[in-house]
C-alpha positions as CSV (number, residue, x, y, z in Angstrom):
1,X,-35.1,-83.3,37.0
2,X,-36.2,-80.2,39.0
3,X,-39.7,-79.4,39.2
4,X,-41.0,-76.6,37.3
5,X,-42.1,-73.8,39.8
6,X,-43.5,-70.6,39.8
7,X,-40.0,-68.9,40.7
8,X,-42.6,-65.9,42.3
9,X,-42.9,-65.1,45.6
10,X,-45.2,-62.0,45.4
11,X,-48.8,-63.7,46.8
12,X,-49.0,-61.5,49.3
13,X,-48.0,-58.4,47.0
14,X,-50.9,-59.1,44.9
15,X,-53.5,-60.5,47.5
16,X,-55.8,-57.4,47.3
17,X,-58.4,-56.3,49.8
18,X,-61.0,-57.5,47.1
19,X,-59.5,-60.9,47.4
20,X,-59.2,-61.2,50.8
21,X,-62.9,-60.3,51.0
22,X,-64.3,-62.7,48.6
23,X,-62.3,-65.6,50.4
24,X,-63.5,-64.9,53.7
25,X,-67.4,-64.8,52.5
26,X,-66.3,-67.9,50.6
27,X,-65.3,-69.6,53.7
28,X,-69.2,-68.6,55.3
29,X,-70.3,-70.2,52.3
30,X,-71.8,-66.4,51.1
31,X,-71.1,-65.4,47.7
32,X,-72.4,-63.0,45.1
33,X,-72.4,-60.5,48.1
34,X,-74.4,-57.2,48.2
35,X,-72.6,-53.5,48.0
36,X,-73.3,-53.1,51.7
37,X,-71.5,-56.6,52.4
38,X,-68.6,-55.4,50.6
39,X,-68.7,-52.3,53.1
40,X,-69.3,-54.1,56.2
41,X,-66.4,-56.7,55.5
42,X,-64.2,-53.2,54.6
43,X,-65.0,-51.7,58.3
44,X,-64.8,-54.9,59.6
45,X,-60.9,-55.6,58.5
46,X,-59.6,-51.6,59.7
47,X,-61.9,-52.7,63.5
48,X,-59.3,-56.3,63.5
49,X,-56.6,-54.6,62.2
50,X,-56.9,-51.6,65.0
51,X,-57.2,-54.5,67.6
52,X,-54.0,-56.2,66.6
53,X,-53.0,-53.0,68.3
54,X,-53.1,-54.6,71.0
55,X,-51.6,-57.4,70.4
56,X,-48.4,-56.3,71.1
57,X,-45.2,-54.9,68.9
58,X,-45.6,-55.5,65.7
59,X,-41.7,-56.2,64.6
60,X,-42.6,-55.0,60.7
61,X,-44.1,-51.4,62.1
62,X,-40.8,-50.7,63.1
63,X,-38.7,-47.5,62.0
64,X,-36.3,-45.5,63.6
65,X,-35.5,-41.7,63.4
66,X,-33.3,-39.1,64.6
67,X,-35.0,-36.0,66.2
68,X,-33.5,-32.8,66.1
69,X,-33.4,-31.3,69.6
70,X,-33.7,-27.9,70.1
71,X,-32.0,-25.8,73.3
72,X,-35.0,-25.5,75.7
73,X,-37.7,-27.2,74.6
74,X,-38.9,-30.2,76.4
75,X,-42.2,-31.4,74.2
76,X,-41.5,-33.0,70.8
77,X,-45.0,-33.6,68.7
78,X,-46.1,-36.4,66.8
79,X,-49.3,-36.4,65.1
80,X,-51.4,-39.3,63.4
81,X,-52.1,-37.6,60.3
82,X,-50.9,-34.2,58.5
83,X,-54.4,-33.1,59.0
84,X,-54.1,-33.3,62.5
85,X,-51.0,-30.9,62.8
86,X,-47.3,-30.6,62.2
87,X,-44.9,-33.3,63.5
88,X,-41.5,-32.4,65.1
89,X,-38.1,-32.4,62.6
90,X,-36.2,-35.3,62.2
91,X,-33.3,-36.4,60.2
92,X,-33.0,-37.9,57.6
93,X,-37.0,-38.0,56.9
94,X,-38.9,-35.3,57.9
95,X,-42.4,-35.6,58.5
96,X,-43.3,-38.8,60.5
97,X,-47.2,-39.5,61.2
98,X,-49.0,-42.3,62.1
99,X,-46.7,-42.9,65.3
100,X,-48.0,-45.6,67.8
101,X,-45.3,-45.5,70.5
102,X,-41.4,-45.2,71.0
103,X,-39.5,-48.7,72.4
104,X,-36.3,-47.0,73.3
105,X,-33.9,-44.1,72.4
106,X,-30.5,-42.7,72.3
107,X,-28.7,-39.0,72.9
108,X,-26.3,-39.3,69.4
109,X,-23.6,-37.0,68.8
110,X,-22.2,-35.9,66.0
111,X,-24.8,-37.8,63.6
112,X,-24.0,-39.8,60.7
113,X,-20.4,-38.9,60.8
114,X,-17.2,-41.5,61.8
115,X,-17.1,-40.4,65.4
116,X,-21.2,-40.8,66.1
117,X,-21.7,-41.8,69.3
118,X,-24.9,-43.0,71.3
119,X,-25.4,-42.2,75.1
120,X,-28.8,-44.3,76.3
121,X,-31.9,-42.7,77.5
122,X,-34.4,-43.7,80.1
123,X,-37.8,-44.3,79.4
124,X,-39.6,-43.3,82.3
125,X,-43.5,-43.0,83.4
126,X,-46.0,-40.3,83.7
127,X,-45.5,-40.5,88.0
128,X,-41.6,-39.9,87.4
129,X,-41.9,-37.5,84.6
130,X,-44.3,-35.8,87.2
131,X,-42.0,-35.5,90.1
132,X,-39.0,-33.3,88.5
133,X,-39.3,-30.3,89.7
134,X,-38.3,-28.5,86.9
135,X,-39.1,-29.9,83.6
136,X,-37.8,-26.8,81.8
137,X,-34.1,-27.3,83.4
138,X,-31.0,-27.5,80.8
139,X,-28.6,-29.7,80.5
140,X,-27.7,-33.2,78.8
141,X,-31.1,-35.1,78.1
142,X,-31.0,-38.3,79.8
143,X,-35.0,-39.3,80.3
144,X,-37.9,-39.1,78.4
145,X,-41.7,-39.7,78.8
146,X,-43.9,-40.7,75.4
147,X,-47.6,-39.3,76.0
148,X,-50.4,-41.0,73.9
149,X,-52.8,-38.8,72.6
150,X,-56.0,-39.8,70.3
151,X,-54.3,-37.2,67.6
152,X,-50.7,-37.3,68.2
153,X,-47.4,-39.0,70.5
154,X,-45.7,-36.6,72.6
155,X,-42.3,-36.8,73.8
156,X,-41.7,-34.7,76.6
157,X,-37.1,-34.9,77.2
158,X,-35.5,-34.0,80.5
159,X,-33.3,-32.4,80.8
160,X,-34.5,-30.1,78.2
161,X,-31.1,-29.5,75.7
162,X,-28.6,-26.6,76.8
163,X,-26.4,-24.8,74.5
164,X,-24.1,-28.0,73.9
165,X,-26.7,-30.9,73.5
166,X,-28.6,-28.9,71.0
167,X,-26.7,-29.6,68.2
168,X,-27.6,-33.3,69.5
169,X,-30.3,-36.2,68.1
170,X,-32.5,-38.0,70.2
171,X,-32.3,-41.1,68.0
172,X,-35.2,-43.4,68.7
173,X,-37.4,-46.1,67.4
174,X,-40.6,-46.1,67.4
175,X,-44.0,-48.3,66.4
176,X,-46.0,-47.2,63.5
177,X,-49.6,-48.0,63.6
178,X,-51.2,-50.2,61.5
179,X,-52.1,-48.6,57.9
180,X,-55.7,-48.4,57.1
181,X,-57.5,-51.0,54.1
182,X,-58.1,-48.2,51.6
183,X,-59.3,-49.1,47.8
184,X,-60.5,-53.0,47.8
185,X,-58.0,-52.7,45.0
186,X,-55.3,-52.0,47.8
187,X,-52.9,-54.9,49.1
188,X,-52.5,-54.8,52.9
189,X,-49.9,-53.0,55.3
190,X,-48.8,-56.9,56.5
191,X,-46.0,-59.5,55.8
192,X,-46.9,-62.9,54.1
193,X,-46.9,-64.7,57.5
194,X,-49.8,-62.9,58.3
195,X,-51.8,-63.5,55.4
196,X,-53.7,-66.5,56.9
197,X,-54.5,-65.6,60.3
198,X,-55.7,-61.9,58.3
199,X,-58.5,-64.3,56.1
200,X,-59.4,-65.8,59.5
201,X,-59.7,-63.1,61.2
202,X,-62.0,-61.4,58.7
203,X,-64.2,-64.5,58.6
204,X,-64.2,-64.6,62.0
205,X,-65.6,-61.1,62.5
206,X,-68.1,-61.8,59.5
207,X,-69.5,-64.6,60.7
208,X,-70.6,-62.7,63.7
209,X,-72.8,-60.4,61.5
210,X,-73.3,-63.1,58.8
211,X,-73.4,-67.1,60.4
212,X,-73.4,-66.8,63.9
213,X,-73.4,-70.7,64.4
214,X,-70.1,-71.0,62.8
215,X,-68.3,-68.0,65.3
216,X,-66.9,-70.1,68.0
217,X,-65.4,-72.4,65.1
218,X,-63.8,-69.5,63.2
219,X,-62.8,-67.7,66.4
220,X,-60.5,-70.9,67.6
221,X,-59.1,-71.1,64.1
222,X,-58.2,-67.4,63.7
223,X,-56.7,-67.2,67.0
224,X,-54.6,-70.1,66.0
225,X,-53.2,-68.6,62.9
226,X,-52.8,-65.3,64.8
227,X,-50.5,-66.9,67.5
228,X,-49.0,-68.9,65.2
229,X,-48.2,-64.8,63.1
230,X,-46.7,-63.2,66.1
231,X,-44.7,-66.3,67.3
232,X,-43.1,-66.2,64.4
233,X,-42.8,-62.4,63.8
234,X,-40.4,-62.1,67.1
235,X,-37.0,-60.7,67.3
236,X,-34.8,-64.0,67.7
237,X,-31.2,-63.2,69.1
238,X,-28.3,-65.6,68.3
239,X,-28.6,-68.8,70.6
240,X,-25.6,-70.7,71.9
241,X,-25.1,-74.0,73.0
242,X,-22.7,-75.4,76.0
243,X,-22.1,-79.0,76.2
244,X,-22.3,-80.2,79.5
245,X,-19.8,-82.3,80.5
246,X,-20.8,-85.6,82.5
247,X,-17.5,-87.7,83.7
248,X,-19.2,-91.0,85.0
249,X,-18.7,-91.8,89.0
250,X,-18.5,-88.0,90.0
């Protein structure tokens, strides 16, 4: 007889800030916490969840996006919120903000028809962007420098587009950051996997503010579970195996 299960898998869907709050003060053995607690835990989460940051890519932060390049222009804006300005076209969805970074990108002709075809494009450095001569020079974009701003991601293309490669996509992907806690009644901007190591990590930075003498203990566990996230969050491509053959007295 099979065993009677929930036949859910939706934890993580409804593991609200709120919860994820109470269970790391649970785990400091605080409870009943104060208004400013609640606040301080808040901050707390959007400070680790910034850091991850720097943790490397984050494979669910993905996108990717087709820019619409434009004969002579060399500077493509994206900002980190609407507030902050307007963000460049792009096809099929227009208005991207909250852009962290761009991992590689394409010249596409004749988008999202049965003759598209990609050409790839080389990310270079700031020293390399630096040393064309002409950054304003037509012709087929080939390169491409991302600037990070605190407001906005600027790629700058060269060539800039002529006549022909206007009617062109720079198609791209790109990192989104991190979204923000919100409403304690919010769920988080994370897959299950990373549930765990989340909890830890917010204990972890509580018990700095909170129970000090436990903060080397959560530190080693939350940097366990948070290894233990991003292992498992890679980008795995298909692995073969060759038998070696052995043929004895050779």
């Amino acid at each position: 007889m099979a065993n009677t299960t929930s036949g859910t898998t939706i934890f993580d869907k409804d593991f609200s800030i709120d919860d994820i709050v109470e269970e790391a003060y649970e785990r400091l053995n605080l409870q009943d916490v104060t208004g400013y607690q609640l606040v301080a835990a808040r901050r707390s989460l959007n400070i680790m969840l910034q850091e991850w940051g720097n943790r490397g890519i984050h494979y669910w932060e993905i996108s990717n996006t087709n820019l619409d390049l434009v004969q002579g222009q060399s500077d493509y804006n994206f900002f980190r919120a609407s507030s902050d300005g307007t963000s460049s076209i792009t096809t099929p969805t227009n208005g991207i903000y909250g852009m962290s970074d761009v991992l590689e990108a394409q010249l596409r002709n004749n988008y999202n028809t049965t003759t598209q075809s990609d050409s790839p494009m080389t990310k270079v450095d700031r020293s390399t962007y630096a040393g064309f001569s002409n950054k304003l020079s037509q012709g087929t974009p080939n390169q491409y420098w991302v600037e990070r701003f605190i407001d906005k991601v600027t790629i700058h293309v060269y060539p800039t587009p002529d006549s022909t490669n206007a009617s062109k996509n720079m198609h791209f992907y790109y990192i989104n950051r991190i979204q923000d806690v919100g409403a304690y009644t919010n769920a988080t901007d994370l897959p299950f996997r990373f549930v765990p190591c989340m909890v830890s990590g917010l204990t972890y930075y509580l018990s700095m503010k909170y129970a000090p003498q436990l903060t080397q203990q959560m530190k080693l566990f939350y940097e366990d579970e948070l290894q233990r996230a991003l292992q498992e969050d890679g980008s795995a491509s298909s692995t073969f195996i060759t038998p070696k053959a052995y043929y004895p007295g050779t």
